[in-house]
C-alpha positions as CSV (number, residue, x, y, z in Angstrom):
1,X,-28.3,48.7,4.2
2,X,-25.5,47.2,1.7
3,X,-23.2,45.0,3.1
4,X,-19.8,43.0,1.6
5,X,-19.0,40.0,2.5
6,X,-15.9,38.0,1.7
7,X,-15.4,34.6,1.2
8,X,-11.9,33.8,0.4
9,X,-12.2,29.9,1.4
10,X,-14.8,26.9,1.1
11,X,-14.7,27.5,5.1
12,X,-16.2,31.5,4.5
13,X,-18.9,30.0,2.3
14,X,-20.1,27.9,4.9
15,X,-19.6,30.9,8.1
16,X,-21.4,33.2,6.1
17,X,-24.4,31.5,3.9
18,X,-27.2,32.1,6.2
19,X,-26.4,36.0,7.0
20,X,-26.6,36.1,3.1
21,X,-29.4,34.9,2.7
22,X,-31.4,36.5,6.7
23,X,-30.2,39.9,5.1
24,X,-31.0,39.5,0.9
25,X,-34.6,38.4,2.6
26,X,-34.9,41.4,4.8
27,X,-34.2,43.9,1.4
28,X,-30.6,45.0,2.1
29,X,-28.3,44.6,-0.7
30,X,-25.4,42.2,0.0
31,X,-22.1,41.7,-2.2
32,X,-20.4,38.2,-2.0
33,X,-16.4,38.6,-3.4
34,X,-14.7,35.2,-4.0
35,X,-11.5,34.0,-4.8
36,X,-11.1,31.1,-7.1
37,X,-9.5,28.8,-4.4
38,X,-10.1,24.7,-4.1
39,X,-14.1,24.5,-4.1
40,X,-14.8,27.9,-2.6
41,X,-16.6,28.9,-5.7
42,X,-18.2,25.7,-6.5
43,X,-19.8,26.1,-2.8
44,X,-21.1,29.3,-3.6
45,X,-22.9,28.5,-7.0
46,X,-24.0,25.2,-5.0
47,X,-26.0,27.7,-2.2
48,X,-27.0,29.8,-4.8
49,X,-25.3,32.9,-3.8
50,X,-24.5,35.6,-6.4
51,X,-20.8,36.6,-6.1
52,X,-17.9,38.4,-8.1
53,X,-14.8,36.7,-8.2
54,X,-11.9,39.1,-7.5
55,X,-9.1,36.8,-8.5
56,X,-7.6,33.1,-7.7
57,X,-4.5,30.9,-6.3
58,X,-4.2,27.0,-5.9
59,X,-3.2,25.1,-3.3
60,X,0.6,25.5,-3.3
61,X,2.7,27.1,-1.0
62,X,3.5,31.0,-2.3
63,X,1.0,31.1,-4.9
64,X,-0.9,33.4,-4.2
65,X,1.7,36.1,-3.1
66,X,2.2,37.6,-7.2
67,X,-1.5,37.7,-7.7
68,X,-1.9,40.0,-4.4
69,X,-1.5,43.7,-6.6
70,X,-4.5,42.4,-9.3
71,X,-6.6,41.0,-5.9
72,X,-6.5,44.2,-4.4
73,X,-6.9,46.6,-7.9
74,X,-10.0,44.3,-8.2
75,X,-11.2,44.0,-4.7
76,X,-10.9,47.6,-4.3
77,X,-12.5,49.1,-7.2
78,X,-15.6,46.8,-6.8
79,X,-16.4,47.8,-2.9
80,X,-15.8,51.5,-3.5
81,X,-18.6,50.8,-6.4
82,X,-20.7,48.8,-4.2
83,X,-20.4,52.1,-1.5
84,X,-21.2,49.2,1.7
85,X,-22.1,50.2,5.1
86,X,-20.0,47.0,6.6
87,X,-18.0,44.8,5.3
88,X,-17.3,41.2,6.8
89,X,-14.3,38.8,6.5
90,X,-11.8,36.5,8.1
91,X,-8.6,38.8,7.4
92,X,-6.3,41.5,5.6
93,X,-8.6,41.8,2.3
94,X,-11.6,42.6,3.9
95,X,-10.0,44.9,6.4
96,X,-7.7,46.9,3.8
97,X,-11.1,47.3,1.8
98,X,-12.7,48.8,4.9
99,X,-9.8,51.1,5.2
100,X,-9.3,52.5,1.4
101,X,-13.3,52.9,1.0
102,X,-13.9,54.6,5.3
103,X,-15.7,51.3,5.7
104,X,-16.7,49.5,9.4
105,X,-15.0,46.3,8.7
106,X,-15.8,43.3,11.1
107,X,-13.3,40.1,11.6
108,X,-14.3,37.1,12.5
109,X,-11.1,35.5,13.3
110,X,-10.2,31.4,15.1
111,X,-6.9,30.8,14.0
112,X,-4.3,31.9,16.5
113,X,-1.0,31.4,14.2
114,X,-2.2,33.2,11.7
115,X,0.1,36.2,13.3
116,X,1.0,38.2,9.9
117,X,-2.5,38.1,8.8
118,X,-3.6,39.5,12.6
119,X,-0.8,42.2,12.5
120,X,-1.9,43.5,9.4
121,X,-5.7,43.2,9.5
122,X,-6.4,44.2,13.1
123,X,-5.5,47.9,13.1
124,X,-8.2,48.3,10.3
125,X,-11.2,46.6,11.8
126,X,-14.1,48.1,14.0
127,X,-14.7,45.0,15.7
128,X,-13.1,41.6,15.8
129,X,-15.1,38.7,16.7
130,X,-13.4,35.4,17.7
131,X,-14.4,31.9,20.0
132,X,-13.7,32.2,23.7
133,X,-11.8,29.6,23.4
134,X,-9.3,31.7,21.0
135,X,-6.1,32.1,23.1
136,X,-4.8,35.6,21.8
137,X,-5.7,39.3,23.1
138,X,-6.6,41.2,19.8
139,X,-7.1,44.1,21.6
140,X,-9.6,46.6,22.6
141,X,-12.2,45.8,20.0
142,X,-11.7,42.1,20.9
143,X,-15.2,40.3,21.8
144,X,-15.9,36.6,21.9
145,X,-19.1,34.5,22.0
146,X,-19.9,30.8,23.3
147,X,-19.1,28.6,20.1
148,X,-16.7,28.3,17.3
149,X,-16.8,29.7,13.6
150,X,-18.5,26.4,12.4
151,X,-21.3,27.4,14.7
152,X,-22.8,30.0,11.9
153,X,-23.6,26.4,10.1
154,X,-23.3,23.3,11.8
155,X,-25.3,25.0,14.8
156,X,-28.4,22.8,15.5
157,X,-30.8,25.5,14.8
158,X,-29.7,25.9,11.4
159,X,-27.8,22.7,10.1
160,X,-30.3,20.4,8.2
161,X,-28.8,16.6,7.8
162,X,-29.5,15.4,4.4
163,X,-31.9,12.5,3.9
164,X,-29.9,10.4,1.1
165,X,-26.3,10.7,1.6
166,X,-25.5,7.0,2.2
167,X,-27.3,6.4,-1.1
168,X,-25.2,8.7,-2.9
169,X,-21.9,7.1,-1.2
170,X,-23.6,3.8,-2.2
171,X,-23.6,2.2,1.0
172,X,-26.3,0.8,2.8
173,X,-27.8,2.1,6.1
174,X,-25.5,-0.1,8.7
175,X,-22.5,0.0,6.6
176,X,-19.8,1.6,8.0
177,X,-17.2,4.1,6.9
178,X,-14.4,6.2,8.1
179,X,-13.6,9.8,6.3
180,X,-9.9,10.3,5.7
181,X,-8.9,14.4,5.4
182,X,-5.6,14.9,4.0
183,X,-4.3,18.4,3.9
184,X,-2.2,19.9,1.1
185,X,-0.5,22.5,3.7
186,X,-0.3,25.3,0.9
187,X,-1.3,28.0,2.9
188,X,0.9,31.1,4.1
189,X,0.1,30.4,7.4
190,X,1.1,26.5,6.6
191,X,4.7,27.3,5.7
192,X,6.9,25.2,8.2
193,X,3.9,23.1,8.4
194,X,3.0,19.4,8.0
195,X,0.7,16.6,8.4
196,X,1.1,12.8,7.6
197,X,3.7,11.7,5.2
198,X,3.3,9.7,1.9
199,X,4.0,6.1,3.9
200,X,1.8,7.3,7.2
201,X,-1.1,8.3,4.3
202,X,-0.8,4.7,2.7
203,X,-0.1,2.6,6.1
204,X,-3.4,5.2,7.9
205,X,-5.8,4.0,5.1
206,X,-4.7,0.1,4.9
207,X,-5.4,-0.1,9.0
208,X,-9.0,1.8,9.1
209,X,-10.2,-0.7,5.7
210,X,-9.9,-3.4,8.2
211,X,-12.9,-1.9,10.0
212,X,-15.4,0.0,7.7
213,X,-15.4,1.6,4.5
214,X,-12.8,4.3,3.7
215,X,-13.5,7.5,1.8
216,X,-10.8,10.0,1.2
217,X,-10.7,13.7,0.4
218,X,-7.4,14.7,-0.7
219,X,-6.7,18.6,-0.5
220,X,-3.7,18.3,-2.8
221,X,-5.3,15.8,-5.3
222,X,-1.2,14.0,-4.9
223,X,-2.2,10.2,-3.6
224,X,-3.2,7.5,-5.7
225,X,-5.7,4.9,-4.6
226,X,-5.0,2.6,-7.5
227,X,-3.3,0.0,-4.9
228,X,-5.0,1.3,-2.0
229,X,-8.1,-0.5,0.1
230,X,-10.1,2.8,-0.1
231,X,-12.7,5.2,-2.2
232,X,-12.1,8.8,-3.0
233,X,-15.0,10.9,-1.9
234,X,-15.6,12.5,-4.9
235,X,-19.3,13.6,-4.6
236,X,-20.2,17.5,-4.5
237,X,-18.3,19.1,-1.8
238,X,-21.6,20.8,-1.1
239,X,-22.5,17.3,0.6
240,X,-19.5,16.6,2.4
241,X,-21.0,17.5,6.2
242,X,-23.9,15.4,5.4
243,X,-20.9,12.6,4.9
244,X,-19.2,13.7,7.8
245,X,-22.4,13.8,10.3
246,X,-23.3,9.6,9.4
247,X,-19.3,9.0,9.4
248,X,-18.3,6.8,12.2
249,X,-15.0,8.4,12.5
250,X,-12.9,11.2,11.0
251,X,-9.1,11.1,10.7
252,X,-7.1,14.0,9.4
253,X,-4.2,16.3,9.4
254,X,-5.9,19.1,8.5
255,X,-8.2,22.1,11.2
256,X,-11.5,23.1,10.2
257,X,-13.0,19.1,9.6
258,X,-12.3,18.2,12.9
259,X,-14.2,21.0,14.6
260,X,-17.2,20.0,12.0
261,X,-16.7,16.6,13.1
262,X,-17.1,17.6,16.8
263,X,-20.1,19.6,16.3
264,X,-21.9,16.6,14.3
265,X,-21.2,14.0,16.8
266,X,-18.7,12.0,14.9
267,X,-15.9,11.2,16.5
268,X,-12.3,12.8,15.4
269,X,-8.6,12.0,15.6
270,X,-6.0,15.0,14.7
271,X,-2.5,14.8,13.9
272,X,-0.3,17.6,12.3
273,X,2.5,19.8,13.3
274,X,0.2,22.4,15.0
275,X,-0.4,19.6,17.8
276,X,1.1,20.5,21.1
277,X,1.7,22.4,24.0
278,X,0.8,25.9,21.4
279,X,-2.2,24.2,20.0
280,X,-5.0,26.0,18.9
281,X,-7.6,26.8,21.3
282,X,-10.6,25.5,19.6
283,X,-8.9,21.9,19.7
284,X,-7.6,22.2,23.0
285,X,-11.6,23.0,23.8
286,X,-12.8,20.6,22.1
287,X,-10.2,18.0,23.0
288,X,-11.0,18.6,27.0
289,X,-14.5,18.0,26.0
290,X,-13.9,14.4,24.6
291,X,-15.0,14.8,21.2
292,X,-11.7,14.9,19.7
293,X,-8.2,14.1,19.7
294,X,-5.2,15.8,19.4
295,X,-2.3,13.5,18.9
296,X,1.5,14.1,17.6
297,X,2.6,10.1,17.5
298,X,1.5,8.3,14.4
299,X,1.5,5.2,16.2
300,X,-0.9,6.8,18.6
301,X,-3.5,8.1,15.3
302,X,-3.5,4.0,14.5
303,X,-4.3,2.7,18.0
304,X,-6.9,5.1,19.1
305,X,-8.6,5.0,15.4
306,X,-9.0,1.2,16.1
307,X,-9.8,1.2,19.1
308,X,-13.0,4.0,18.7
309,X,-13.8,2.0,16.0
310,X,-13.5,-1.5,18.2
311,X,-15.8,0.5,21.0
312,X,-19.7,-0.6,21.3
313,X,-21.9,2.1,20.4
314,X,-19.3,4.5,19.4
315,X,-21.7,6.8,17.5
316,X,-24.3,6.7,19.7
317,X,-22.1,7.9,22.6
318,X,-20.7,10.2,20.5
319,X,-24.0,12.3,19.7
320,X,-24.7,12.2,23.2
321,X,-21.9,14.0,24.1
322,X,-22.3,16.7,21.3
323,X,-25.7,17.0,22.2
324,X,-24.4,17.7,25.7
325,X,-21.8,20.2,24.9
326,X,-23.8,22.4,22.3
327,X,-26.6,23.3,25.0
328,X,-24.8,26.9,25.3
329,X,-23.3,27.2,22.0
330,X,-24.7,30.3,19.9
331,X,-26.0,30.4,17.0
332,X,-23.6,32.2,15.3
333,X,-25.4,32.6,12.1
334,X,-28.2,34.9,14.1
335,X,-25.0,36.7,16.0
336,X,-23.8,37.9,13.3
337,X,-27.3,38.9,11.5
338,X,-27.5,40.9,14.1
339,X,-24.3,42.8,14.3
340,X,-24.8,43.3,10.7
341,X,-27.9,45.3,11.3
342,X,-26.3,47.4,14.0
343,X,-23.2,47.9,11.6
344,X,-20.8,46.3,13.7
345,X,-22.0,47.6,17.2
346,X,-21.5,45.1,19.6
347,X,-23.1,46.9,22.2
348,X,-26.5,45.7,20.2
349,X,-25.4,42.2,20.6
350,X,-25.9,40.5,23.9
351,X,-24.1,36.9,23.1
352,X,-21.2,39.0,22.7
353,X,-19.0,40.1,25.2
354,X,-15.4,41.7,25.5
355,X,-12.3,39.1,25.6
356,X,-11.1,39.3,29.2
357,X,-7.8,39.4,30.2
358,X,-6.4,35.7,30.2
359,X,-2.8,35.4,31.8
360,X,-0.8,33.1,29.3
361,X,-0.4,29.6,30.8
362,X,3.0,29.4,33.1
363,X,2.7,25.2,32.2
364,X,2.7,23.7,29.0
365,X,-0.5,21.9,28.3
366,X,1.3,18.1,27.2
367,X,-0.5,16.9,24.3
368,X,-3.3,14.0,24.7
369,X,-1.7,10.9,23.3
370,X,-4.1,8.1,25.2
371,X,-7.9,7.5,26.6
């Protein structure tokens, strides 16, 4: 069979790697289309995985909404030459290529805001494929499975820990360090949205150097560490869950790190606009769980972050509880091989099941703020 996949952020790379690779081993011809966005392409040559890049767009808000004609004149013309039997993606591209070409297009979807991108995607796909903890009824070809997105790669049947990552961070094996995630909210679905400010970045990194080593990853590349007590983390970003598995805590305003965090038994603190009684069910999952924390005060971020990193054995209890909570998580990797095979026939794939009818919630959920 020939398949398309697409991969239109670092976070596609990393859901879709292993189906890549299950399917080129198994003889079916498999297209990978990338656009040039943050490290997306930098992952794929990383993995190893062929791919055509169909255009590009930085990390500013609006930028990529006058390159959309030449994404589509490209993205089009290569899958009607490709002629796949399924295509995969997270959203409008891959499903408006399944409609021009007549092909089965399936959606694997976790962000709930994202409403445009739903509206405009979901008429156009076979099936749509989301967590059960995903809030929203996408209708009839709506199924769910036990797990999130990061499940295809952080599950613990297919996520291999690396051996040497505190020697590449130069740090020593009890040393340690705290991961800092700053997010450069450029994003159509981040307009209206926002994370820490300049001060709260500066004042964040200045309280968690009293306590371990600080490494930062800065989305928008716009902070300076000259005068600041931390390190940029500045290795491949084809390493950075290996960083993030032997972190002792992650802070961030940004999504996809903290689930990754959760599901590698480091501890997490969250703090953006999308933090509240609307929150995204993945967090709100993961938050009732106690593996991460959803907080709108900044004052709150600085107490709790000190006060993990104050707590005996904080990693230790921390893996225990992930190992706990991923017992009945898929792998999502295999969940997908599989409907990949069957061309997008859920009926083949038993860890799959129909999204039942959840009433909304009559009472705001308030956000967490202590524990």
């Amino acid at each position: 069979m020939r398949y398309v996949f697409f991969t239109n952020t670092p976070a596609h790379v990393h859901l879709y790697k292993h189906v890549v690779r299950r399917l080129q081993a198994e003889g079916h011809a498999v297209s990978v289309m990338a656009r040039d966005y943050g490290c997306t392409t930098a992952l794929l040559d990383w993995h190893g995985i062929d791919h055509t890049v169909y255009g590009g767009c930085d990390t500013t808000r609006w930028s990529l909404l006058g390159r959309l004609p030449h994404h589509y004149l490209h993205i089009v013309s290569h899958t009607r030459a490709f002629d796949p039997d399924v295509i995969f993606g997270m959203g409008a591209y891959a499903a408006h290529a399944g409609a021009l070409t007549r092909t089965p297009t399936v959606l694997v979807l976790d962000s709930e805001p994202t409403g445009i991108d739903h509206a405009v995607s979901m008429p156009f796909a076979r099936t749509i494929v989301t967590p059960q903890a995903f809030q929203k009824d996408l209708g009839t070809n709506h199924y769910v499975f036990a797990g999130f997105k990061e499940s295809a790669y952080l599950h613990p049947e297919v996520y291999e820990p690396s051996t040497d990552i505190r020697e590449r961070l130069g740090l020593g094996a009890s040393d340690r360090y705290v991961l800092v995630r700053f997010n450069a909210f450029g994003s159509h679905h981040d307009v209206g949205q926002g994370g820490f400010s300049d001060e709260q970045r500066r004042t964040l990194i200045e309280r968690l150097a009293d306590h371990a080593t600080v490494f930062v990853s800065d989305e928008g590349g716009t902070l300076s560490l000259d005068s600041l007590p931390a390190r940029p983390f500045d290795d491949h970003p084809g390493v950075l869950h290996d960083a993030l598995a032997e972190a002792s805590l992650l802070v961030a305003d940004t999504q996809t790190m903290v689930t990754e965090a959760a599901l590698l038994g480091t501890p997490a603190i969250r703090s953006n606009s999308f933090v509240g009684p609307d929150d995204m069910g993945n967090f709100l999952e993961l938050e009732s769980n106690g593996l991460v924390y959803n907080l709108q005060s900044f004052d709150t971020v600085l107490k709790t972050a000190e006060r993990l990193l104050n707590r005996p054995n904080l990693e230790t209890e921390w893996r225990r509880k992930r190992d706990r909570y991923v017992v009945d998580m898929v792998n999502l990797s295999s969940v997908l091989t599989s409907l990949a095979r069957a061309s997008g026939d859920t009926a083949a794939v038993e860890e799959l099941h129909p999204r039942p009818h959840v009433p909304e919630r009559s009472t705001p959920r308030p956000p967490r703020q202590e524990n």
